[in-house]
Residue, then its C-alpha position, 0 to 999 in steps of 0.5 A: x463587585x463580585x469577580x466574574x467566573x468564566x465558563x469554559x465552553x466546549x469547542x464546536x468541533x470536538x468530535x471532528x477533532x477526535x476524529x482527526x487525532x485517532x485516525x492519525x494514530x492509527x495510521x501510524x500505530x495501528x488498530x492495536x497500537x493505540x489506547x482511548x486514553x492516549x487519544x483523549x490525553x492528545x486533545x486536552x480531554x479526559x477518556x469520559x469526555x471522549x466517550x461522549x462523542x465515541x463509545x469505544x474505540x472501535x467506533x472511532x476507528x470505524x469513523x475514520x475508516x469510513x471517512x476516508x473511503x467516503x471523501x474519496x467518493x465524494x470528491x469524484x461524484x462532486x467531479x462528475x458534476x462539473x461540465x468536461x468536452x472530452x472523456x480525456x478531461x474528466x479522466x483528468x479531472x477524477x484523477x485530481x479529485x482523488x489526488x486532491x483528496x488524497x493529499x488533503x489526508x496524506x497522513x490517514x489515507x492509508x488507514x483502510x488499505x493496511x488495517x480493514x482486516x480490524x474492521x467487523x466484516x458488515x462494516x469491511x463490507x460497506x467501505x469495500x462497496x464505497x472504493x468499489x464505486x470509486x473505481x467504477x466511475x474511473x472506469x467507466x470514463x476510462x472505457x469511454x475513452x478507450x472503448x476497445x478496453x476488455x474489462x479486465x485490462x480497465x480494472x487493472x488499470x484503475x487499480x493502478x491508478x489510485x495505487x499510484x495515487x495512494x502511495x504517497x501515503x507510505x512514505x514521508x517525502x515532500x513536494x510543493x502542491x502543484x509539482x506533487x499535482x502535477x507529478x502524480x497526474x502525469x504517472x496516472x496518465x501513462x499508467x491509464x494509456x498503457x497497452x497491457x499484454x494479453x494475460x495467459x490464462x491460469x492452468x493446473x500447473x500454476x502453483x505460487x512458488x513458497x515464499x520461505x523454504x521449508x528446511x528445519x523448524x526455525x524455517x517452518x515457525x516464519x512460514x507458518x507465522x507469517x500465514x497467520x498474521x496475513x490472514x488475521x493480523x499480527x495481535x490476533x495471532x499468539x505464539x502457541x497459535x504459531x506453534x501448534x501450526x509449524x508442529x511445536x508447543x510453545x516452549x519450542x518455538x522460544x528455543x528459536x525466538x525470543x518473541x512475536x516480535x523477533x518472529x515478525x522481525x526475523x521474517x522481514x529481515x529475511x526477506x530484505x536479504x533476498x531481494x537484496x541479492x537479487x537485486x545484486x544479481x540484477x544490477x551486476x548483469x546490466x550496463x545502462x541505468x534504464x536496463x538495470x531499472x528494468x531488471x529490477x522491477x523484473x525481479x522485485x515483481x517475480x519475489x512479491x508474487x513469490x511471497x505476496x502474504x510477508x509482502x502484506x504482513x511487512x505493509x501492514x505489521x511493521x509499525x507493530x515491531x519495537x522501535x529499534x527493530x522498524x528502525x533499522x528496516x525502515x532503514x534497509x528499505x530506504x536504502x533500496x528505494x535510493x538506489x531505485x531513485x538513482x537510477x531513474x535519475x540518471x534515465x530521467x533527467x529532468x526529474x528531481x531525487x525527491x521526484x524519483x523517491x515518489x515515482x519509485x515508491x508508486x511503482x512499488x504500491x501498485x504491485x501489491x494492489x494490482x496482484x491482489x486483484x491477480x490473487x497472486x497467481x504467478x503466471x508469466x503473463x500477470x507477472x509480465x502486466x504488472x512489470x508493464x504497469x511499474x515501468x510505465x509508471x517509473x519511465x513516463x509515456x515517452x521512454x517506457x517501452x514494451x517488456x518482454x524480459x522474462x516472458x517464457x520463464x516467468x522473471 
């Protein structure tokens, strides 16, 4: 008797398992950081049989990008649709359907926010139009249920919302489900019943303070670069790019760095250096836990509309640094958001550390979210907005009260 062949059959989800090891390359790696062989060779596959499901990488990215946003809006149009008594409830109701979402994509939901700007601009377009609708339907409920709301305010408002909610992409640590569910949907409840004081209207006096100062060629090359990579991302930009911008050829900006990447690490080590004096200043001059917290959200704020662009740069560039270099940041930065932890622990609690890690890492999202919908513009009554904003967001509705450090000098 002859011996059977086995046919091997491809699986009936091969697309979708594509489409879920590129997105979760991406978001870790980035756009450029990842290759169309390194995704095939991840699920089993040769690169010709990838591009039976995706011509190229681009489309694979655009797949995941567009995915995400789609879920998101999916899941609270399909909200909409169940029965609710009150405003309050389908207020509750849309905040756990993106945070749902959201967890169900922990690992890729930050793809869109750090890497759009890889995206051709018809395509950035749609999937902007695709969030923008997401946080029309939050706002609509949210001015259903607090009618006297100027737009503005139900804008920054939401915002802030699924900031708080898209920041548990941007770290590692871990709740149970429920507790998570439940963390999350009490942040976004004080953030979403907050008083935001009156925003002073912008003059022609109004000028962002320059994030890095000027003073010799070195200084000029970080500025210039970091302008650059803002505006077109890091692999876009080259060192004769960044030298022609700060006055230099090539060969001179190697006379102060050995690289881009040295460039990029010099700048973020920079701004860590900054903010940690500040925050020693900070710390020094307050004598409760709660005041020091409050002190620090002052100045973390006042530094981030300083230098919104290296704020940017360090979110969406720092996977882009060899691994010895993000390590060592990462590092810096985990640091600084313990010592946050420890002092919401010690005003709250009945908060765990793990609690306080995700309660700390929200109210530092939402600052560059809701700035960029400011643009920046470092009035005192913005800066004083987004103070309100993180400390609702870190004291919950029955500590926090109302801030008015720094309300004439702008910190």
């Amino acid at each position: 008797m002859a011996e059977r062949t086995e046919i091997r059959r491809r699986p009936k989800n091969r697309r979708a398992q594509i489409a879920t090891v590129a997105a979760e390359a991406f978001s870790e790696r980035g756009y450029h950081g990842v290759s169309v062989d390194e995704i095939a060779s991840t699920v089993g596959i040769s690169g010709p049989a990838l591009y039976r499901h995706f011509p190229n990488k681009y489309a694979l990215f655009l797949h995941a990008a567009t995915d995400l946003a789609t879920a998101l809006e999916g899941a609270i149009t399909d909200d909409a649709d169940t029965p609710a008594a009150t405003a309050a409830e389908r207020l509750d109701g849309q905040i756990l359907a993106a945070i749902r979402t959201t967890v169900a994509n922990r690992r890729t939901a930050g793809l869109y926010r750090w890497e759009s700007r890889y995206l051709d601009t018809g395509d950035r377009e749609c999937i902007r139009a695709t969030i923008e609708s997401v946080n029309r339907r939050i706002g609509a409920t949210l001015a259903e249920l607090r009618p006297d709301l100027p737009q503005r305010d139900d804008v920054q408002i939401c915002v802030a919302l699924l900031s708080v909610i898209g920041s548990i992409t941007v770290h590692r640590s871990n709740l149970p489900p429920k507790r998570l569910e439940r963390l999350l949907l009490d942040a976004c409840r004080t953030v979403s019943r907050v008083e935001l004081p009156p925003p002073a209207e912008p003059t022609a006096a109004s000028t962002r303070a320059p994030g890095i100062p000027l003073s010799n060629k070195r200084e000029v090359l970080l500025n210039e670069a970091i302008v650059l990579f803002h505006a077109r991302g890091y692999h876009e930009v080259s060192i004769e790019e960044i030298g022609s911008a700060a006055g230099i050829n090539a060969s001179g900006v190697y006379r102060h760095f050995a690289g881009k990447s040295d460039l990029l690490a010099a700048a973020f080590h920079r701004a860590a250096d900054r903010l940690t004096v500040a925050v020693s200043t900070a710390l020094g001059e307050s004598t409760t836990p709660q005041e020091a917290l409050r002190a620090l959200v002052a100045v973390y704020v006042r530094l981030s509309f300083a230098q919104s662009e290296l704020m940017s740069v360090y979110f969406a560039e720092i996977g882009s640094l060899p691994s010895a270099q993000r390590t060592e940041l990462r590092n810096v930065q985990r640091l600084n958001i313990e010592e946050w932890a420890r002092l919401l622990g010690e005003t709250r609690t009945e908060l765990s550390a793990t609690e306080c890690r995700f309660l700390v890492h929200a109210a530092l999202s939402l600052v560059l979210d809701v700035g960029r919908v400011m643009h920046f513009d470092p009035t005192p009554g913005n800066e004083l907005r987004v103070r309100t904003l993180m400390l609702a967001t870190l004291f919950g509705e029955a500590n926090v009260a109302p801030d008015h450090a720094g309300e004439d000098t702008g910190g």
